[in-house]
C-alpha positions in Angstrom: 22.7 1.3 12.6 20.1 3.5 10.8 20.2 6.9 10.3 17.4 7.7 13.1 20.0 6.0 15.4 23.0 7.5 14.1 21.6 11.1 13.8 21.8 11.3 10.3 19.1 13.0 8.1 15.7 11.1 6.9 16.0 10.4 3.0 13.2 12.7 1.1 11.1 9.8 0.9 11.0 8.8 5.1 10.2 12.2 5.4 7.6 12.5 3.4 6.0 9.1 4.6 7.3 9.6 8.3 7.0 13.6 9.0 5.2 15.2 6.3 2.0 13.4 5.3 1.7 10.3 7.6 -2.3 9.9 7.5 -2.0 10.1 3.9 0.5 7.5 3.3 -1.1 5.1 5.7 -4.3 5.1 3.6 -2.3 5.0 1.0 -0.6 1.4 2.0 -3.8 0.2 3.2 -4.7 1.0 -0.8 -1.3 -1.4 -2.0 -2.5 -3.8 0.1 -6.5 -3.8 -0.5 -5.0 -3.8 -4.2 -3.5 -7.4 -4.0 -6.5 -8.9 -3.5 -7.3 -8.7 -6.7 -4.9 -11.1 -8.1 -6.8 -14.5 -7.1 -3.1 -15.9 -6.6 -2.7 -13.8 -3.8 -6.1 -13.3 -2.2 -6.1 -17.4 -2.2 -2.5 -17.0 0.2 -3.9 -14.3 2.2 -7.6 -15.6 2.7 -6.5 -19.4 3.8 -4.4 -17.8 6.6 -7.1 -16.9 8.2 -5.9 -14.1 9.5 -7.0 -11.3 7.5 -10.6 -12.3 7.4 -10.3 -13.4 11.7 -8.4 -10.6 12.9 -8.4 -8.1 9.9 -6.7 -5.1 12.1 -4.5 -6.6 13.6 -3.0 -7.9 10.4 -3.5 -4.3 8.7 -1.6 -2.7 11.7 0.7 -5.3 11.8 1.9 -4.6 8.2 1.3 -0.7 8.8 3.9 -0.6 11.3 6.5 -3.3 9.4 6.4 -0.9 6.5 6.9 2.2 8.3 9.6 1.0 10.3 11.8 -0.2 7.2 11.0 3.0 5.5 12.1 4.7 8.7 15.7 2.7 9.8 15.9 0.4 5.8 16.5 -2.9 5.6 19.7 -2.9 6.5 19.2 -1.9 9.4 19.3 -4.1 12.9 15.3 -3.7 12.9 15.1 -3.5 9.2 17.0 -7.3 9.2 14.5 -8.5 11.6 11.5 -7.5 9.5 13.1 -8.7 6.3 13.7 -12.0 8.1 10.0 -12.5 9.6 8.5 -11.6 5.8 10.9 -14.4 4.1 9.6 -16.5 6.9 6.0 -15.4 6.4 6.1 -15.8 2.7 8.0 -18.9 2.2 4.3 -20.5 1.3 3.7 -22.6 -1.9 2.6 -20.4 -4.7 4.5 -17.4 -3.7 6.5 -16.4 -6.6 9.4 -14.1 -6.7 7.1 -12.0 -9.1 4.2 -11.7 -7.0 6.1 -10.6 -4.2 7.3 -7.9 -6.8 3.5 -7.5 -7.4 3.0 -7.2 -3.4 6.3 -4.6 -3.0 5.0 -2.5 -5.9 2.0 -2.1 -4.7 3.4 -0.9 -1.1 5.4 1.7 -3.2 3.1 2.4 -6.5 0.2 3.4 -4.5 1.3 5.2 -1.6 2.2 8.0 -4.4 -0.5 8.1 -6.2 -2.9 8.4 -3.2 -0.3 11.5 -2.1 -0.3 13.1 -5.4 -4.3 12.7 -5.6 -4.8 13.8 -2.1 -1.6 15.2 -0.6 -0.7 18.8 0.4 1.0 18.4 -2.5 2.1 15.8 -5.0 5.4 14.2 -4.5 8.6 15.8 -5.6 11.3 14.0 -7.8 13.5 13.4 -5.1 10.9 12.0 -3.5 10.0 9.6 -6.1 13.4 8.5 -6.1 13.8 8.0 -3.2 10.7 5.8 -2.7 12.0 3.5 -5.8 15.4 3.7 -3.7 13.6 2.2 -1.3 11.6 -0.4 -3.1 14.5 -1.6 -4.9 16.3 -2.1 -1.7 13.7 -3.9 0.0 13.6 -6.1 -2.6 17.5 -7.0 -3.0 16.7 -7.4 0.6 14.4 -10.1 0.2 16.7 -11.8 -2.3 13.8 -11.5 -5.0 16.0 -11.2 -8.4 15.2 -7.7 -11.1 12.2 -7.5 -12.5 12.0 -4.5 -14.0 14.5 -1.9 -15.3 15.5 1.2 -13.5 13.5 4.3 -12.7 9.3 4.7 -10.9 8.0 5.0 -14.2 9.1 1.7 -15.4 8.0 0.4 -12.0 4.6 1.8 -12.4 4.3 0.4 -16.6 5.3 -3.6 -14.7 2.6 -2.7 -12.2 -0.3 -2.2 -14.8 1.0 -4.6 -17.3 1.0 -7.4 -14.7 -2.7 -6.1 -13.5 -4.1 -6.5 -17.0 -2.6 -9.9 -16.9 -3.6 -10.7 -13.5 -6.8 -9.3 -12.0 -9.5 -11.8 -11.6 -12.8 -12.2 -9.2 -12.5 -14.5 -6.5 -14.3 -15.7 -3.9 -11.1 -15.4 -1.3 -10.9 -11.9 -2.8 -14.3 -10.6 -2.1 -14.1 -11.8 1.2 -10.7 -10.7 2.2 -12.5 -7.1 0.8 -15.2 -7.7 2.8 -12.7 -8.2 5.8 -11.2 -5.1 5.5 -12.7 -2.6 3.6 -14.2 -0.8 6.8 -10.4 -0.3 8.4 -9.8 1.3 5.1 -12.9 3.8 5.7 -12.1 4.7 9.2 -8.4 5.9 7.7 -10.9 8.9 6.2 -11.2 12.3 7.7 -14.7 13.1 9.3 -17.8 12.9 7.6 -16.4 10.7 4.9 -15.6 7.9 7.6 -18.8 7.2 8.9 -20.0 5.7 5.8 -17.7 2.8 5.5 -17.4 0.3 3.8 -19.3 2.4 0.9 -17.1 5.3 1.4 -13.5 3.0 0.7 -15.2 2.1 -2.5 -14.6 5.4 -4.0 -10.8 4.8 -3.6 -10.5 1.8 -5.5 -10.2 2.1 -9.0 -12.8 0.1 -11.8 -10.1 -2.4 -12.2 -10.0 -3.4 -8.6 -14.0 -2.8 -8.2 -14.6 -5.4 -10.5 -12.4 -7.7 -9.3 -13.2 -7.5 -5.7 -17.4 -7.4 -6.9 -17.5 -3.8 -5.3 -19.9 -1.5 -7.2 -19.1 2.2 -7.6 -20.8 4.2 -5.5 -23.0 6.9 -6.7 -21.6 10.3 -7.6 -22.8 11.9 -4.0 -21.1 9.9 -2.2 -17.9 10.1 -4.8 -17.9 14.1 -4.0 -18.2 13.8 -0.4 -15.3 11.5 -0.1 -13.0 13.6 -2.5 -13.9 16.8 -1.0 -13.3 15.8 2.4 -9.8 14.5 1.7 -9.1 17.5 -1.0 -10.1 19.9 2.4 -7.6 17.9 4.8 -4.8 18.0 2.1 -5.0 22.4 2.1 -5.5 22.1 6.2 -2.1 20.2 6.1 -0.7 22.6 3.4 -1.9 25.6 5.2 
């Protein structure tokens, strides 16, 4: 039963992704996911389902609503342990590794926080934090994928950028899979900023991911306009 069911109170991390800054942690997935495609590896598994470059909304929504409803009931849960099960079904593919599905669960955690600390009403707290490691480490146990790092977010977050400087690469599957998608991430943005997708969703990825993907940086206008607009939402929300 999860605790939604059995009246119990959301962990600090559910309710900050579920109650407190929703918008903001759904761009912030869509980030963790846009993020994998910079490992060739995994852009080559994504791209030859077809479905991310055929029907790149419904997948996004798709793994939108999986996340939120683990982070919501766990995976323990009776619908956490049917989500758990379609994703081992999903990714039982050749070349799926039990350390880039780490890759692929840190990114669903890693970047999420970042986004909210960047653009949030406010930056996560340390219970938070915890809580969202909580979480990942469950997920993963979960999935049966064995350790692969040690304990705490900050050790989390060193695995995640040691395994991107090992990692990223262009692609063609990667660019294309970018190509896909990068106008659902610009029409996560508040106002203004969203009507100039896919230029606009360039400003949230980082030069790492820019030159992987072949995505240019856009000019320093367009940079302001996006981070103001986000940096006004974040103080309407805090207000």
């Amino acid at each position: 039963m999860s605790a939604a069911a059995a009246g119990a109170p959301r962990d600090p991390y559910a309710r900050l992704v579920l109650e407190r800054s929703p918008e903001e942690a759904r761009i912030g997935l869509t980030l963790g996911f846009v993020r994998t495609f910079a490992v060739p590896e995994i852009a080559a598994v994504l791209h030859a389902t077809g479905r991310m470059t055929g029907l790149p909304k419904a997948r996004a929504k798709a793994t939108g609503a999986a996340m939120f409803a683990l982070i919501e009931h766990g995976p323990q849960s009776a619908p956490g342990a049917r989500i758990v099960a379609e994703l081992r079904r999903v990714h039982e593919r050749p070349g799926i590794t039990p350390e880039l599905m780490h890759y692929v669960l840190a990114c669903f955690t890693v970047s999420p926080l970042r986004f909210l600390a960047a653009y949030g009403p406010r930056p996560p707290a340390a219970e938070e934090r915890a809580a969202a490691y909580a979480f990942h480490q469950g997920l993963a146990r979960a999935l049966g994928l064995p350790p692969a790092t040690g304990h705490g977010l900050p050790e989390l977050e060193r695995w995640t950028g040691e395994f991107e400087r090992e990692r990223f690469g262009p692609s063609a599957a990667g660019r294309e899979l970018w190509a896909a998608t990068s106008g659902l991430l610009a029409s996560r943005l508040p106002g203004p900023a969203a009507r100039l997708a896919p230029t606009v969703a360039a400003v949230l990825l980082d030069d790492p991911v820019r030159a992987a993907l072949g995505v240019r940086r856009p000019a320093a206008p367009v940079r302001a306009l996006v981070a103001g607009a986000l940096r006004l939402r974040a103080r309407r929300h805090a207000a």
